[in-house]
C-alpha positions in Angstrom: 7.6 -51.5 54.9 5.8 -51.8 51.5 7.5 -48.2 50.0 11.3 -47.5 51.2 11.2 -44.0 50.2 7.4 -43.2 51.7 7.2 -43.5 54.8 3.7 -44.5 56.1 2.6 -44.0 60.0 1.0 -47.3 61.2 -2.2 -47.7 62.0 -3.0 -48.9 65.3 -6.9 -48.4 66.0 -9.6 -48.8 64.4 -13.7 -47.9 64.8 -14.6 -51.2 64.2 -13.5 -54.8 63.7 -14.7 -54.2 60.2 -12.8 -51.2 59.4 -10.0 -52.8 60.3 -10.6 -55.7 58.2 -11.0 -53.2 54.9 -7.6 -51.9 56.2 -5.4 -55.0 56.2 -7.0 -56.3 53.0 -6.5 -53.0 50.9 -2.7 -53.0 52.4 -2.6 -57.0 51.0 -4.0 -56.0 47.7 -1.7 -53.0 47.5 1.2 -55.4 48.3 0.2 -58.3 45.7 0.1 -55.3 42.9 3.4 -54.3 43.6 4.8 -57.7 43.6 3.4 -58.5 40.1 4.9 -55.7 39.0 8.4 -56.1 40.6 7.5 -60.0 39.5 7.0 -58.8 36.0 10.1 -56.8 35.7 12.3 -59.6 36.9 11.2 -61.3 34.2 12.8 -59.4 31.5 16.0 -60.6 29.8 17.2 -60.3 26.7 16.2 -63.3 24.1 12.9 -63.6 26.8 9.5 -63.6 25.8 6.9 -61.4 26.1 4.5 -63.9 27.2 6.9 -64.5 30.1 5.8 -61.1 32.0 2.3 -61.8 31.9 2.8 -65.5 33.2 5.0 -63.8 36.0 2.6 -61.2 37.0 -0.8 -63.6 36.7 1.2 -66.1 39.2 1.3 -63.5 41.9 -1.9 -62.5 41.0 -3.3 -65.5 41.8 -0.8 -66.9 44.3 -2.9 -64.3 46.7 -6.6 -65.5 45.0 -6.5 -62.1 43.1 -7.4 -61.3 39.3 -5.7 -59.4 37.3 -7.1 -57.1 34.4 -6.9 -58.0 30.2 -8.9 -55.2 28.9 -5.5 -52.6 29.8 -1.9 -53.5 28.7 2.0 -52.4 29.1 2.9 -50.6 26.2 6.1 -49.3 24.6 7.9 -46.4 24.7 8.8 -44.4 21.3 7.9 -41.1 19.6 4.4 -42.5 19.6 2.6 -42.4 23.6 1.3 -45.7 23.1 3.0 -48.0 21.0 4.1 -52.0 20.4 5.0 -54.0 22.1 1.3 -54.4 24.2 2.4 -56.1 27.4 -0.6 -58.5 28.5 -0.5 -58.3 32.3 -2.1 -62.1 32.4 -1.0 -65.9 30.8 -0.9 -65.6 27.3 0.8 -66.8 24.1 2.4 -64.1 23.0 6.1 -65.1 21.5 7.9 -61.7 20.9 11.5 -62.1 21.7 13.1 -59.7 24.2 15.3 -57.8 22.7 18.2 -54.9 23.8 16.7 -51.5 23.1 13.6 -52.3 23.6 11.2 -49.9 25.3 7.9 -50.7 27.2 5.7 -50.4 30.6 4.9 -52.8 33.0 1.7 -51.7 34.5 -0.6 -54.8 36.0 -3.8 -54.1 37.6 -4.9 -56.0 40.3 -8.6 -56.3 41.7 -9.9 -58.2 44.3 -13.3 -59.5 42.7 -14.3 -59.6 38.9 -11.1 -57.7 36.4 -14.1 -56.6 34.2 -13.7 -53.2 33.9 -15.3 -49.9 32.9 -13.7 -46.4 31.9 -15.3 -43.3 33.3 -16.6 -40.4 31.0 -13.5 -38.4 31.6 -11.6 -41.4 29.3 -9.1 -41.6 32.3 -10.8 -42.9 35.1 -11.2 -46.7 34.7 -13.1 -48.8 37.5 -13.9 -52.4 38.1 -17.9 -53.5 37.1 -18.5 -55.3 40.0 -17.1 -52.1 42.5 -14.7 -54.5 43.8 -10.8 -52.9 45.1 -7.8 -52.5 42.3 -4.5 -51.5 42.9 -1.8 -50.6 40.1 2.1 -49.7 39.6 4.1 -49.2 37.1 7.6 -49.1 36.1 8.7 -48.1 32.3 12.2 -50.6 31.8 14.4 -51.1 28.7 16.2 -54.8 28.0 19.8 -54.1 28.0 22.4 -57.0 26.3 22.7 -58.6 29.7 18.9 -57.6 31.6 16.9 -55.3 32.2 17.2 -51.9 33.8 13.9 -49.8 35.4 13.8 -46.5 34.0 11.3 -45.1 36.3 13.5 -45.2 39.3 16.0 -42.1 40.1 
């Protein structure tokens, strides 16, 4: 079951051999962005890096032969909608320290050809260039003095 609290009929027929090839790979896309994200959170501690998130998610990113997108990042929570720290969903370099009180998203998007990306004229709606699948989740956590806690679940 890929969502506890949805519950989603199976489905056992299809038209075509091909439509039912679209359907297991969008579920497998579906499944690798959540697990980057869950992958992601996991890596939070406090005294952690920043960089370590984006390691986390790229590895499950590519551990299914996925890409993952760098134009969009995580960002923090404050006063101000979008705010440091700017989580980079991929490998990167970045050394901020975890630290307790700290505020931020965890948002990777995954896509199943080129992460290249383009944002629609209603500055929402952001597609991939090469019309390729993408699949997204998000959590919003905070690093407490002994881990992490998710502040997007109930």
């Amino acid at each position: 079951e890929d969502w506890p609290s949805v519950p989603i009929p199976p489905k056992t027929t299809f038209a075509t051999p091909e439509e039912e090839e679209r359907f297991v790979t969008a579920r497998r896309l579906v499944r690798a962005a959540l697990e980057s994200r869950d992958e992601g959170v996991a890596a939070c501690r406090p005294g952690g890096c920043l960089s370590d998130v984006g390691g986390a998610i790229h590895a499950v990113s590519d551990a299914y032969g996925y890409d993952t997108v760098r134009h969009y990042r995580g960002h923090g929570i404050s006063s101000d909608f979008h705010c440091a720290p700017f989580v980079k969903h991929f490998r990167n370099n970045e050394a901020m320290e975890l630290l307790p009180g700290m505020i931020f998203t965890i948002e990777p998007m995954i896509t199943e050809g080129s992460a290249e990306c383009d944002e629609w004229s209603d500055d929402w709606t952001v597609a991939t260039r090469d019309g390729g699948r993408a699949a997204q989740f998000e959590h919003t956590v905070l690093i407490t003095e002994t881990g992490v806690r998710i502040l997007t679940l109930p």
